[in-house]
gemmi code that builds the backbone of each chain (N, CA, C; Angstrom):
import gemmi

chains = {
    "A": [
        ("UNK", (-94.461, -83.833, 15.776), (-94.375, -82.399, 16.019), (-92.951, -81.933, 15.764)),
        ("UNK", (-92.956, -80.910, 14.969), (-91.701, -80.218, 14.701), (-90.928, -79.974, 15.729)),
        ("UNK", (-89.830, -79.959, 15.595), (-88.814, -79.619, 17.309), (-87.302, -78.919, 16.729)),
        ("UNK", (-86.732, -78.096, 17.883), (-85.300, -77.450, 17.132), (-85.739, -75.854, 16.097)),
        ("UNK", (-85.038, -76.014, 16.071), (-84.505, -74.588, 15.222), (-84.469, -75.000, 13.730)),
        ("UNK", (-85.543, -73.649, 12.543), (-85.586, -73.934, 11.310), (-84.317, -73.869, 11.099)),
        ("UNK", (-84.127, -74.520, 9.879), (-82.613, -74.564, 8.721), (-81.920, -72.670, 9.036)),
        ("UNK", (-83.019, -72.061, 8.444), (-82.608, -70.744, 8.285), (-82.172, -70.040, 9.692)),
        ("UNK", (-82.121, -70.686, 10.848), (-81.707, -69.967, 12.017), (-80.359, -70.220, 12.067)),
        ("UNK", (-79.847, -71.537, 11.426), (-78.246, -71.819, 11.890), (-77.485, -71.593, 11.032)),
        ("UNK", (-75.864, -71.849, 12.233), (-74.987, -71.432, 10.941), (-74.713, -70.323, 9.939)),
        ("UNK", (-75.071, -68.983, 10.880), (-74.791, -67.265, 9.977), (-73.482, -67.662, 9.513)),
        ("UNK", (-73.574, -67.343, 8.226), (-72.515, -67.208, 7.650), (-71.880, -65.599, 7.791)),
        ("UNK", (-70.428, -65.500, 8.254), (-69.703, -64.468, 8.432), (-70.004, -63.200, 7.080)),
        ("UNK", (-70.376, -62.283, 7.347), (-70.779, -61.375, 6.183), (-69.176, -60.694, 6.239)),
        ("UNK", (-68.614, -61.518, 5.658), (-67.289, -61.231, 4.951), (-67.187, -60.700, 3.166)),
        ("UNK", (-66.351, -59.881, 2.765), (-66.225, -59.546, 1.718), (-65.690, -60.429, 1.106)),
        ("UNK", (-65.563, -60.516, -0.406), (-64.828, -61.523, -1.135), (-63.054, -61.254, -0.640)),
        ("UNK", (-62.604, -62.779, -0.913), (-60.926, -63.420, -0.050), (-60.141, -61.792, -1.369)),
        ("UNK", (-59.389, -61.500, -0.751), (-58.120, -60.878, -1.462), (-56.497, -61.426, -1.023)),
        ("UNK", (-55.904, -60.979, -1.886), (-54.395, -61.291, -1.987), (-53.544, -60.137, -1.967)),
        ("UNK", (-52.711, -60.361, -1.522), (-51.224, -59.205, -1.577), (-50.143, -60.219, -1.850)),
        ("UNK", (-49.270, -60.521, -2.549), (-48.051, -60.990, -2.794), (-47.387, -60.433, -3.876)),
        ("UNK", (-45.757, -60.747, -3.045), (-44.522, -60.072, -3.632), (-43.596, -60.343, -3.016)),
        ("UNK", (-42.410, -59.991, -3.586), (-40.993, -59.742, -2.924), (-40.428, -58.537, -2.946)),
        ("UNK", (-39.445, -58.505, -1.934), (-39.418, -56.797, -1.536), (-38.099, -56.857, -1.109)),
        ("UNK", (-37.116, -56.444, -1.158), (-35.804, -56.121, -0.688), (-35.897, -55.026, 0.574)),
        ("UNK", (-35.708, -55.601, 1.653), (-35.531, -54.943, 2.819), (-34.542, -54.276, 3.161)),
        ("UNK", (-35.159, -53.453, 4.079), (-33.819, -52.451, 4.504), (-33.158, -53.323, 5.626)),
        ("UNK", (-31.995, -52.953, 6.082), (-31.139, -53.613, 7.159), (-31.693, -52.745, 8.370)),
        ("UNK", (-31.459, -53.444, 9.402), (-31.694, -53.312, 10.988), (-33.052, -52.372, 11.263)),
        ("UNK", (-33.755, -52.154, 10.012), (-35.019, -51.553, 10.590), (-36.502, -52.810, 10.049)),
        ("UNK", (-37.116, -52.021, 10.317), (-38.562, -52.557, 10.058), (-39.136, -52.078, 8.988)),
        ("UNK", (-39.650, -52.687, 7.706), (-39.470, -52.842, 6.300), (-41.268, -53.377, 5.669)),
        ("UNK", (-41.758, -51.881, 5.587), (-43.212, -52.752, 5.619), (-43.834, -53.302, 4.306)),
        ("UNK", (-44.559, -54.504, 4.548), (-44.803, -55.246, 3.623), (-46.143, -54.889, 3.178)),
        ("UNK", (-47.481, -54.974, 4.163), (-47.865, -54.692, 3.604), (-48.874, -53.791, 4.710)),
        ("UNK", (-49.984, -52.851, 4.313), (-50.774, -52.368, 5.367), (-52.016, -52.256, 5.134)),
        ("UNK", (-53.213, -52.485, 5.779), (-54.361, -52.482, 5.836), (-54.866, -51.580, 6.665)),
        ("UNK", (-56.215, -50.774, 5.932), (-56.844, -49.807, 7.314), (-58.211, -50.545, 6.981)),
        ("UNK", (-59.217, -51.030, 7.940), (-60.045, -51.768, 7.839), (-60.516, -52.180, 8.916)),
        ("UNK", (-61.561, -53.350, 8.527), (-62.002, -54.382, 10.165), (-61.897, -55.715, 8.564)),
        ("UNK", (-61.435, -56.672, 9.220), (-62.003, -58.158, 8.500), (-61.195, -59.398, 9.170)),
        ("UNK", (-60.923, -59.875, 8.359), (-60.093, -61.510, 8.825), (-58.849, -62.091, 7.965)),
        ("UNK", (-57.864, -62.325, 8.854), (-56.839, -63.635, 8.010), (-57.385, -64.664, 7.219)),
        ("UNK", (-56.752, -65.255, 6.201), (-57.405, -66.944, 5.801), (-56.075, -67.003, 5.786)),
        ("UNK", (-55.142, -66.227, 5.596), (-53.868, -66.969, 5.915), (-52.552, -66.450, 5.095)),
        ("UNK", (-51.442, -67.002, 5.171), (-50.749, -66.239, 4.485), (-48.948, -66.600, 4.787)),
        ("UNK", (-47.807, -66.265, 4.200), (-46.756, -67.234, 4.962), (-45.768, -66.005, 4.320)),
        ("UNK", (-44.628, -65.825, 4.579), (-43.334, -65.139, 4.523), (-41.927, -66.091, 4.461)),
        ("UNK", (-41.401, -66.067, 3.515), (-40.167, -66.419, 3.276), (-39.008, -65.818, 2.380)),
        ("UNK", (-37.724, -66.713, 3.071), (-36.505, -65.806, 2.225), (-35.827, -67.044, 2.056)),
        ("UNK", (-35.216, -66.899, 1.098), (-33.613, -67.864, 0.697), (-32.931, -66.585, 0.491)),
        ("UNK", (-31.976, -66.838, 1.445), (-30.648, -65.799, 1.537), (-29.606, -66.514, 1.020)),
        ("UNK", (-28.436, -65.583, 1.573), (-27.272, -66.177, 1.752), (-26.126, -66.043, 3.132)),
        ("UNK", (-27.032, -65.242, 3.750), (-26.324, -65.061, 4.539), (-27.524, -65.435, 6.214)),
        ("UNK", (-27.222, -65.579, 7.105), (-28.491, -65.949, 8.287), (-29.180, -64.646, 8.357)),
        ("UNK", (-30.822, -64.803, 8.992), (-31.134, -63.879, 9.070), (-31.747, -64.540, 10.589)),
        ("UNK", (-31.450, -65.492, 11.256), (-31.665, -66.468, 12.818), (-32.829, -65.188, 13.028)),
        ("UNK", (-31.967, -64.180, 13.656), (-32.737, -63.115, 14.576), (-33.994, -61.916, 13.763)),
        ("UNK", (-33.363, -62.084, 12.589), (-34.460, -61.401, 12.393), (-35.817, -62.059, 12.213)),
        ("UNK", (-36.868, -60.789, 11.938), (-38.773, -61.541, 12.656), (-39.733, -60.970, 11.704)),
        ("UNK", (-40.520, -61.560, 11.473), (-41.610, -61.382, 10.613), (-42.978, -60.909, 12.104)),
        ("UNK", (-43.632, -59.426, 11.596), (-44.310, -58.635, 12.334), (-45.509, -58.323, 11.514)),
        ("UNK", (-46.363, -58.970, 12.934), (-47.910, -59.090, 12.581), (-48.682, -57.939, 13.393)),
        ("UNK", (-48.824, -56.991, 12.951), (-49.914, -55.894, 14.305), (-51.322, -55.621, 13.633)),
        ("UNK", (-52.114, -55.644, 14.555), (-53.209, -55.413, 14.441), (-53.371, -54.314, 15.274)),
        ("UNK", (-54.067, -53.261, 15.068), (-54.696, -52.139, 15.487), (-53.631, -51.405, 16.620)),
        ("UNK", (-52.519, -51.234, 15.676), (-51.138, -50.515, 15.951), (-50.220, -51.561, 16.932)),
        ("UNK", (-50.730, -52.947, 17.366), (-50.122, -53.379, 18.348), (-49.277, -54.624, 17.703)),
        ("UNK", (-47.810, -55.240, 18.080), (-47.477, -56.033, 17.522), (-47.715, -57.497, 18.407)),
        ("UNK", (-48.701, -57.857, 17.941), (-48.976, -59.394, 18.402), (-48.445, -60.584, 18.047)),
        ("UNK", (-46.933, -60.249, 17.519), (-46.302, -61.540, 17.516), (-44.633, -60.792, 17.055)),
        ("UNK", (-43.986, -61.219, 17.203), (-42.561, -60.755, 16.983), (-41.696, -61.548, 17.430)),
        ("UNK", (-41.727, -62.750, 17.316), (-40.477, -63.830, 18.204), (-39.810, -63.903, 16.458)),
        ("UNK", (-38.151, -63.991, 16.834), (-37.558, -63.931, 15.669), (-37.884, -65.525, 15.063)),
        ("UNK", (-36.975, -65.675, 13.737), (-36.968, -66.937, 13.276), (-36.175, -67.917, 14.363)),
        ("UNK", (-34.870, -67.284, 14.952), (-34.052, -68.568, 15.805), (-35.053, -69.126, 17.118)),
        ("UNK", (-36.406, -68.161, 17.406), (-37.371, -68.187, 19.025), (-37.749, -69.029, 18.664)),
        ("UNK", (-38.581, -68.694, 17.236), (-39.804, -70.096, 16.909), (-39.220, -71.224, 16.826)),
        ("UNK", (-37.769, -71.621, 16.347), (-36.942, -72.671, 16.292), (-36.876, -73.334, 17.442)),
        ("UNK", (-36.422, -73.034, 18.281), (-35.741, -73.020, 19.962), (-36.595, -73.451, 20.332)),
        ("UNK", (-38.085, -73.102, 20.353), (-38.920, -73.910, 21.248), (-40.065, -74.310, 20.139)),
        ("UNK", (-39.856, -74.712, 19.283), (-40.655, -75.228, 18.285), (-42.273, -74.739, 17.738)),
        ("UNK", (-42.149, -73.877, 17.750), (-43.446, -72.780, 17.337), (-43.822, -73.040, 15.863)),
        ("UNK", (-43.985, -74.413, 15.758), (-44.670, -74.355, 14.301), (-45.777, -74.932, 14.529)),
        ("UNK", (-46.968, -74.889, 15.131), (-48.463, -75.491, 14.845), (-48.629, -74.008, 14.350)),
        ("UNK", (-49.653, -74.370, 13.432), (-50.886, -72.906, 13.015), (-51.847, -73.219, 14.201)),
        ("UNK", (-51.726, -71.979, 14.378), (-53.086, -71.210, 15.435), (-52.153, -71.060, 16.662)),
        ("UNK", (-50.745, -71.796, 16.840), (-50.564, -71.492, 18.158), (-50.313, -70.000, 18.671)),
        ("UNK", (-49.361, -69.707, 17.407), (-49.380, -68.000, 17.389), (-49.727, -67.742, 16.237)),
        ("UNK", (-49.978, -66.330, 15.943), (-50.518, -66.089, 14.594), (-49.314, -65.490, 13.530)),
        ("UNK", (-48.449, -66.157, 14.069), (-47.070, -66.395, 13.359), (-46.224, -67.509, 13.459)),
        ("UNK", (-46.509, -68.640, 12.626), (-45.605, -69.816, 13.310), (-44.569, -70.118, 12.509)),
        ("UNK", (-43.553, -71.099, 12.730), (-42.434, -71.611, 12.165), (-42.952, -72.838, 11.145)),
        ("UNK", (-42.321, -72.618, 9.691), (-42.542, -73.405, 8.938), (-41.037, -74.073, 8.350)),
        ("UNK", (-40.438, -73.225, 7.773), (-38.848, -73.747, 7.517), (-37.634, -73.577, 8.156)),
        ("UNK", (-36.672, -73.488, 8.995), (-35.780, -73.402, 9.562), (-34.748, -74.036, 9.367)),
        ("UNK", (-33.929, -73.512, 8.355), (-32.831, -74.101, 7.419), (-31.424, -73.301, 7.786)),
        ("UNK", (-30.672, -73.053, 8.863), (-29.741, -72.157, 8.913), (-28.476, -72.424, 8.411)),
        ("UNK", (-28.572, -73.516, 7.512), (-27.228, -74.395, 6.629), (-27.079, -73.647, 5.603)),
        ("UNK", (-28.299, -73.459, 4.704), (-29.235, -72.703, 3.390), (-29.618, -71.809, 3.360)),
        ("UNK", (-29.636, -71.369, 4.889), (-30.369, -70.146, 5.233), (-31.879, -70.260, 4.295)),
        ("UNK", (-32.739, -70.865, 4.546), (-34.010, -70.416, 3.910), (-34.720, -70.301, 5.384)),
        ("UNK", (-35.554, -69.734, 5.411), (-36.549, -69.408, 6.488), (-38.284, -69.249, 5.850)),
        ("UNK", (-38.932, -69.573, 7.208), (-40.418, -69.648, 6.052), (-41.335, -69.470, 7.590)),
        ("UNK", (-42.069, -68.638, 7.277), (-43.475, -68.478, 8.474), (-44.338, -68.975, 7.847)),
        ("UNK", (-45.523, -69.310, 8.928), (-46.873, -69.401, 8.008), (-47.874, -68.061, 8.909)),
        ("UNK", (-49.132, -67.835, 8.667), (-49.917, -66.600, 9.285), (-50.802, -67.584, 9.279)),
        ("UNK", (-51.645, -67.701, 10.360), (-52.513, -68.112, 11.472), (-54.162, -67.452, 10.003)),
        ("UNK", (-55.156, -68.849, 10.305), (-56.011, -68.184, 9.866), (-57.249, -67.963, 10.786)),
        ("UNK", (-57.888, -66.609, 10.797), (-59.054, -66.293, 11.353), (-58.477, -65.155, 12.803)),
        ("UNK", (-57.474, -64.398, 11.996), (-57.052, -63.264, 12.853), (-57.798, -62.106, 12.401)),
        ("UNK", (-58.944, -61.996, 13.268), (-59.773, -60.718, 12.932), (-59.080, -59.215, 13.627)),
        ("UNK", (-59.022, -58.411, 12.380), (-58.420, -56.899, 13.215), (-59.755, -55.767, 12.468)),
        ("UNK", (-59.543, -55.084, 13.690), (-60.882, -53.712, 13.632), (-60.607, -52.340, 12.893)),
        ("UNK", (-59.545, -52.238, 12.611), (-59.466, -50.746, 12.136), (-58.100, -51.156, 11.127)),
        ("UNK", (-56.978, -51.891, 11.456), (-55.905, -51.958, 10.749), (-54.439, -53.542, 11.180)),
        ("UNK", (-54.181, -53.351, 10.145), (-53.481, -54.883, 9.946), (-52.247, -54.500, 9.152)),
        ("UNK", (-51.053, -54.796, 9.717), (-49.652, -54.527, 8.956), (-48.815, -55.712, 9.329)),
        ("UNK", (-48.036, -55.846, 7.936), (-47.616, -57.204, 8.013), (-45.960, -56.375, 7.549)),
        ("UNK", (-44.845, -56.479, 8.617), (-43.800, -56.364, 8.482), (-42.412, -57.064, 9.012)),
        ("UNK", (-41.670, -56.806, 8.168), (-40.072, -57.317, 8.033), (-38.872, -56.791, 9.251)),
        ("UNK", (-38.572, -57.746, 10.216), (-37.451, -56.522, 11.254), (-36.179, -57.472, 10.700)),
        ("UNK", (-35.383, -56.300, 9.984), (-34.291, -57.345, 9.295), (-32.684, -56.489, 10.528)),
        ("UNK", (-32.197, -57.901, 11.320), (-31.538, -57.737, 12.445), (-30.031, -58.138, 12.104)),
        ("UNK", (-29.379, -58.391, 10.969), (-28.308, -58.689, 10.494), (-27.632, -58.547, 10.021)),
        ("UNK", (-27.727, -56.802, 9.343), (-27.325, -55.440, 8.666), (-26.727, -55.647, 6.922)),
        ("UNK", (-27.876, -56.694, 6.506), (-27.689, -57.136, 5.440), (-29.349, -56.956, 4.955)),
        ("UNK", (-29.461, -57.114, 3.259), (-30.935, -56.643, 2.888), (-31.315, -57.602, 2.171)),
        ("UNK", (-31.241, -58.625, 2.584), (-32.417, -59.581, 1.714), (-33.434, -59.477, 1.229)),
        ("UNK", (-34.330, -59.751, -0.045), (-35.182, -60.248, -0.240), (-36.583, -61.287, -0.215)),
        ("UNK", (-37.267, -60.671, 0.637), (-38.184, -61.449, 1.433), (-39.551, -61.366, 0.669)),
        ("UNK", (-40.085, -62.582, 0.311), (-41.297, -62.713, -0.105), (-42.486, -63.132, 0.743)),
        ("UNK", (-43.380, -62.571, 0.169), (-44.812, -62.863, 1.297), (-46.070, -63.295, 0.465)),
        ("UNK", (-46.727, -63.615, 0.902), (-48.194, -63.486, 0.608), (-49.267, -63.590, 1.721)),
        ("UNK", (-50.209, -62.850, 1.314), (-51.436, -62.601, 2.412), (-52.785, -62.898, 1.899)),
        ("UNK", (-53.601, -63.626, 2.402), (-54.703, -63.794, 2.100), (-55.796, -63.170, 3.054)),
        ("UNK", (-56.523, -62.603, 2.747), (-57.490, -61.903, 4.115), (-58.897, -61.575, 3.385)),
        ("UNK", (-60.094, -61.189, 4.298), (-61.352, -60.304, 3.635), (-61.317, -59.376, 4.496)),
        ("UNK", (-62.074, -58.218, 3.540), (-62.258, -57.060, 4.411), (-63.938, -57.206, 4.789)),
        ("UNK", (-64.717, -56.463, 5.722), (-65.909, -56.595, 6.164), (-66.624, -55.487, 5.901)),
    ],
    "B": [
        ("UNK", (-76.175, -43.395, -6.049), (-75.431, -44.633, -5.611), (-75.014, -44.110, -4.225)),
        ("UNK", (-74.962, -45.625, -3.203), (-74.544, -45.135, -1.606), (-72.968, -46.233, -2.003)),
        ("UNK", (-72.041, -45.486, -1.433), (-70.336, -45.216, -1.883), (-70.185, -46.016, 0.096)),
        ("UNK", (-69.611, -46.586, 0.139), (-69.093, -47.096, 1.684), (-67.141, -47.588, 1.285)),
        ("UNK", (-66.681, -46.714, 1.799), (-65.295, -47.298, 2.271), (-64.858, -48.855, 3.019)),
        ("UNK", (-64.211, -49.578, 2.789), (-64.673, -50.576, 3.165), (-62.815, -50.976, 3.709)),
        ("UNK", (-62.239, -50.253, 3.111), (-60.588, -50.819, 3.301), (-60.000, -49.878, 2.467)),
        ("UNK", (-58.287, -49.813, 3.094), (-57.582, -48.676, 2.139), (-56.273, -49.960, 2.752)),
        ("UNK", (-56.005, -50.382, 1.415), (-54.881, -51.628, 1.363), (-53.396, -50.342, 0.880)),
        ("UNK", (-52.305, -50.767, 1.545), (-51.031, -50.341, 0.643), (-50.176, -51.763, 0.802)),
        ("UNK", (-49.621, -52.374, -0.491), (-49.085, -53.447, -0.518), (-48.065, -53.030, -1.441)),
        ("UNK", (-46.803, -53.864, -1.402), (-45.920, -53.420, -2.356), (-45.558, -54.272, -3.259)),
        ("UNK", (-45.562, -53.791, -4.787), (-45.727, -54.685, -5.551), (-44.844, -54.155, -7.113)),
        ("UNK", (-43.962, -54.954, -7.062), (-43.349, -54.538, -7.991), (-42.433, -53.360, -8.023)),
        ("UNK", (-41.500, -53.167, -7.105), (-40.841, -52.379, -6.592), (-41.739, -50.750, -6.243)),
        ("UNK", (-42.811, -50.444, -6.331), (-43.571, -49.668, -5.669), (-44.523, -49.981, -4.689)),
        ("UNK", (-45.022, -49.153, -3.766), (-45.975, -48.992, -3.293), (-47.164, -48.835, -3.853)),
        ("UNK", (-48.031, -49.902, -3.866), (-49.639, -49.414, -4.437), (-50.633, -49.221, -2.944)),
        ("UNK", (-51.566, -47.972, -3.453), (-52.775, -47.922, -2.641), (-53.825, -47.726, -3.617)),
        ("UNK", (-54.522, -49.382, -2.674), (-55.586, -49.680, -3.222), (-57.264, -48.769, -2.250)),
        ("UNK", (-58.459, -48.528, -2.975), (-59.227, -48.289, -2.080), (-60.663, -49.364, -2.561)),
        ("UNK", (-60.893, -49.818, -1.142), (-61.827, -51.126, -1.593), (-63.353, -50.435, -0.934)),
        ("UNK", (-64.111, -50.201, -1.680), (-65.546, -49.801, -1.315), (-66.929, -50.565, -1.844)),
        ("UNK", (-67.882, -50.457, -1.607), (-68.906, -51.316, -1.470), (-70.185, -50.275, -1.803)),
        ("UNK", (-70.823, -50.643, -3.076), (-71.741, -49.765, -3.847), (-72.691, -49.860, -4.161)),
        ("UNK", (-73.503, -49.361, -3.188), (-75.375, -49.774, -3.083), (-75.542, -50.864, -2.008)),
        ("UNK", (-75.097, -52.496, -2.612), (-75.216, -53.371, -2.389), (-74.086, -53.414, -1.128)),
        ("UNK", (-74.301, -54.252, 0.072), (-73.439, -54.705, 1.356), (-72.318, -55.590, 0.855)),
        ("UNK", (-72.870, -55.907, -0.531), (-71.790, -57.565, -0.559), (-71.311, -56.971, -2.143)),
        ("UNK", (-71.509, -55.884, -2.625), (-70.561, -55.577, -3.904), (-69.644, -55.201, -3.547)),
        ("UNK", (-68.382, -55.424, -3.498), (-67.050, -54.900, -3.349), (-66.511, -54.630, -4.638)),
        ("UNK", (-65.866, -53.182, -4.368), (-65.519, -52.863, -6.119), (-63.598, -52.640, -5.168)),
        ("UNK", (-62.923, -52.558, -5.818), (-61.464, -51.900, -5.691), (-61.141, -51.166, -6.807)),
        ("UNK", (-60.637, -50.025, -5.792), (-59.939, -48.587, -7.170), (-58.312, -48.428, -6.912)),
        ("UNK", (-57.596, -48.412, -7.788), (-56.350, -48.487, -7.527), (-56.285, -46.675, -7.599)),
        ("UNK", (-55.639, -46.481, -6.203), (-55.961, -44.949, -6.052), (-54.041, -44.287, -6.948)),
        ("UNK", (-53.190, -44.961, -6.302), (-52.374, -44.432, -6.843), (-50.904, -45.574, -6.287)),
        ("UNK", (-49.374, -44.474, -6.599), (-48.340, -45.875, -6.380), (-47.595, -44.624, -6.108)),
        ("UNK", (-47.053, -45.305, -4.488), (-45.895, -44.210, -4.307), (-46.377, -42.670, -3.739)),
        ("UNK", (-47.655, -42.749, -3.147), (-48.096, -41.531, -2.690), (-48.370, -41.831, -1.450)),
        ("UNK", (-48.632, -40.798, -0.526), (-49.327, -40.406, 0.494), (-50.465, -40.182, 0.749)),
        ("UNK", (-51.053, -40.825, 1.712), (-52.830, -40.396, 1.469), (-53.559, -40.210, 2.481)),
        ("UNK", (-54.471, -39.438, 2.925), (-54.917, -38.919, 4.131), (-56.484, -39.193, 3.351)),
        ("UNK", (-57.411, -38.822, 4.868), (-58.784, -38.531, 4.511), (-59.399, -37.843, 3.305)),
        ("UNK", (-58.836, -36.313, 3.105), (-59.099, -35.696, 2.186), (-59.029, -36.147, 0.862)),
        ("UNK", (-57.869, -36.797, 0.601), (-57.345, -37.018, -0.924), (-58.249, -38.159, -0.851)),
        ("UNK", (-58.926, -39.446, -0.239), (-59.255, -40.301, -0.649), (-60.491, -39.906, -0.745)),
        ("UNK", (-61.385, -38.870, -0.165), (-62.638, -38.491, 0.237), (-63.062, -38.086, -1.636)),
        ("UNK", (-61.831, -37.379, -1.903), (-61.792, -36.579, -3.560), (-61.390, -37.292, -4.228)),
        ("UNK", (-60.433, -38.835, -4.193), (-60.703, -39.392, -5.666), (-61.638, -40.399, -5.610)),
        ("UNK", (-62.466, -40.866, -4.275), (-64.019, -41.673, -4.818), (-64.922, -40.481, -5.211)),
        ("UNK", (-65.103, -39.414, -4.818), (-65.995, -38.428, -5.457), (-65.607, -38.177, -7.053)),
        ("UNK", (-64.861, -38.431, -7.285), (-63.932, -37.548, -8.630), (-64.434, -39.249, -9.125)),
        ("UNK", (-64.296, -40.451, -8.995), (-64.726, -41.284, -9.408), (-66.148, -41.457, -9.694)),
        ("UNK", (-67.301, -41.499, -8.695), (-68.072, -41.766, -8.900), (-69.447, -40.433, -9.083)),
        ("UNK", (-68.561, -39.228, -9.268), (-69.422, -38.145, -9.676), (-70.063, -38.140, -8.375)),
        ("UNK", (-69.762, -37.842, -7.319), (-70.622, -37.171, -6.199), (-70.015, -36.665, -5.242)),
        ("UNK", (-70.327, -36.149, -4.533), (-70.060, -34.680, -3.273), (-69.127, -35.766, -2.188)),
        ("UNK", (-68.006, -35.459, -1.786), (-67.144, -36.170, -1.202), (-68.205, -36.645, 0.571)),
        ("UNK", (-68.883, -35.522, 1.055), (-69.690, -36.082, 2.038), (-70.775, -37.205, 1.489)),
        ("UNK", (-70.683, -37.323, 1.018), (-72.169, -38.349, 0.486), (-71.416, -40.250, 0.413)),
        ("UNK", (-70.325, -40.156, 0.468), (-68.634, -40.946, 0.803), (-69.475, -41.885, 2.364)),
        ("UNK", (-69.267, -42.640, 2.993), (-69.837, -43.193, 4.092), (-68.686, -43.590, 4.434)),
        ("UNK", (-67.489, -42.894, 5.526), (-66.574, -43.247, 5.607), (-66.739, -43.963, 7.687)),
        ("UNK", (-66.182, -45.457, 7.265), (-66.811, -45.885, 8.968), (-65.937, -45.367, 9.951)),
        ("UNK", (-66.087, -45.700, 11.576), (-65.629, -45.313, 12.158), (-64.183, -45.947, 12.495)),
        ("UNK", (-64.181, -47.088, 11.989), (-62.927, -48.026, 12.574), (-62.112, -47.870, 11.643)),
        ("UNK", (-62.240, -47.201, 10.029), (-61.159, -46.537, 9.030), (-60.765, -45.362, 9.808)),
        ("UNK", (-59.151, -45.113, 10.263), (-58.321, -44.493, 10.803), (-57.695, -43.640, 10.171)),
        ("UNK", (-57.195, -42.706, 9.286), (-55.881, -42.046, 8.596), (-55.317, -40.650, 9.536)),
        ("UNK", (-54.583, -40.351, 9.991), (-54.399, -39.460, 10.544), (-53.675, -38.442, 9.144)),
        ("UNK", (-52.456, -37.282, 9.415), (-52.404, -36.453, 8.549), (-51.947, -37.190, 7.148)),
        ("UNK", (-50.922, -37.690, 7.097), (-50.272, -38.614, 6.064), (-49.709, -40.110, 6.431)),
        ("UNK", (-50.292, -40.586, 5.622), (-49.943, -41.931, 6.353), (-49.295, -42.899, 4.730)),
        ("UNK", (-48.059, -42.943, 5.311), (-47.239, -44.276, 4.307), (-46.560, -45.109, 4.626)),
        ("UNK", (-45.672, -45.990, 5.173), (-45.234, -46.898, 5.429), (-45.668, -47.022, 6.969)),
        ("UNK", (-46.202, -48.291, 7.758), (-46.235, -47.904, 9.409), (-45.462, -48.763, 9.832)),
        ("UNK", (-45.224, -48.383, 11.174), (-44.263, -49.396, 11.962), (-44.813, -49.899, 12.839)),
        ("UNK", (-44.528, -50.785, 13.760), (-44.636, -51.418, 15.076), (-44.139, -51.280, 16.142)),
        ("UNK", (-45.077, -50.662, 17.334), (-43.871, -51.197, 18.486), (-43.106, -52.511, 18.861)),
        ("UNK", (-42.003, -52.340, 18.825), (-40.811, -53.283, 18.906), (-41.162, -54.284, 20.538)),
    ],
}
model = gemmi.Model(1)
for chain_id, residues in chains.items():
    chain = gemmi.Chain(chain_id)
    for i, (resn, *xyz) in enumerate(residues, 1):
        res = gemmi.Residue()
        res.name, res.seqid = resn, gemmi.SeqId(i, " ")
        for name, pos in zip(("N", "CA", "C"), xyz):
            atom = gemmi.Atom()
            atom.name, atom.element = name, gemmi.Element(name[0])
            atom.pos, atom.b_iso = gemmi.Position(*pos), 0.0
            res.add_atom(atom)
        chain.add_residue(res)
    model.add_chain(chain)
structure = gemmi.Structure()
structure.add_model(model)
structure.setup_entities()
């Protein structure tokens, strides 16, 4: 006798739109917030990372993740250092490079950060200098 | 054709601002993207008139959802700090 649940009951697949991309580099403004990129929508992260090779430190300044106007992550590059914030998933901004010899710096973006109406991915440059910061984003919309 | 808004992307690319508008046509799972413009401002109205102006139909006939937001002009946003 048959038992359990047919094939076709399990495992819904997420009715997600096809993956998109945003990448670039962008020369930031000094001591403000420098937006990279913005979404009005509902969907999901698959992921995505931010980096700079400077020349000069940028320790304090932070790579800014908000979802539905709120900023859910903002610890600068020297925070995530300090207490070692590089697993993915722990925040949906973690530490990937931390080079303050070279100054290179590198985030990664957390995947499966669902936002409902809007998603902005921005630059708080804290060192009154304008680097060039590159990103990329991977996400679907729904 | 039923027109659904699905996302209004601004990413910057190549020393401008592009806004993209991503909508979904007939089908739940066709996603088309229209590159609306670079370096503009864009509210409800203007996007309501270039998918109509695109796809030949009456800007209400547009299925715009509830969780797409634009208030009067909207271009670069910020965060609370």
């Amino acid at each position: 006798m048959a038992s359990g649940l047919p094939d076709y009951y399990r495992g819904v697949r997420p009715r997600y739109g096809g993956a998109r991309i945003v990448s670039d580099s962008k020369q930031v403004t000094k001591n403000i917030q420098t937006n990279l990129v913005a979404i009005s929508g509902r969907g999901m992260t698959y992921g995505g990372a931010v980096w700079l090779d400077y020349t000069l430190t940028q320790a304090n300044s932070r790579v800014l993740l908000g979802c539905e106007g709120v900023a859910i992550t903002d610890l600068s590059f020297l925070r995530l250092n300090d207490y070692g914030i590089d697993q993915t998933k722990t925040l949906p901004v973690s530490l990937n490079r931390y080079d303050p010899i070279s100054f290179i710096y590198s985030v990664g973006i957390s995947y499966g950060i669902t936002f409902e109406s809007s998603l902005i991915l921005n630059y708080l440059e804290q060192h009154g200098t304008t680097p060039t910061v590159h990103f990329r984003l991977v996400y679907a919309l729904i | 054709m039923k027109i659904e808004l699905r996302g209004i992307v601004q990413n910057y690319h190549l020393g401008h601002t592009h806004v993209d508008l991503v909508v979904t046509e007939d089908s739940p799972d066709h996603y088309v993207t229209h590159q609306m413009g670079v370096d503009i401002k864009v509210n409800r109205g203007k996007v309501l008139m270039f998918l109509a102006g695109i796809y030949g139909i009456r800007p209400g006939e547009i299925v715009w959802p509830d969780h797409i937001r634009l208030t009067e002009e909207e271009d670069s946003m910020s965060l609370p700090l």
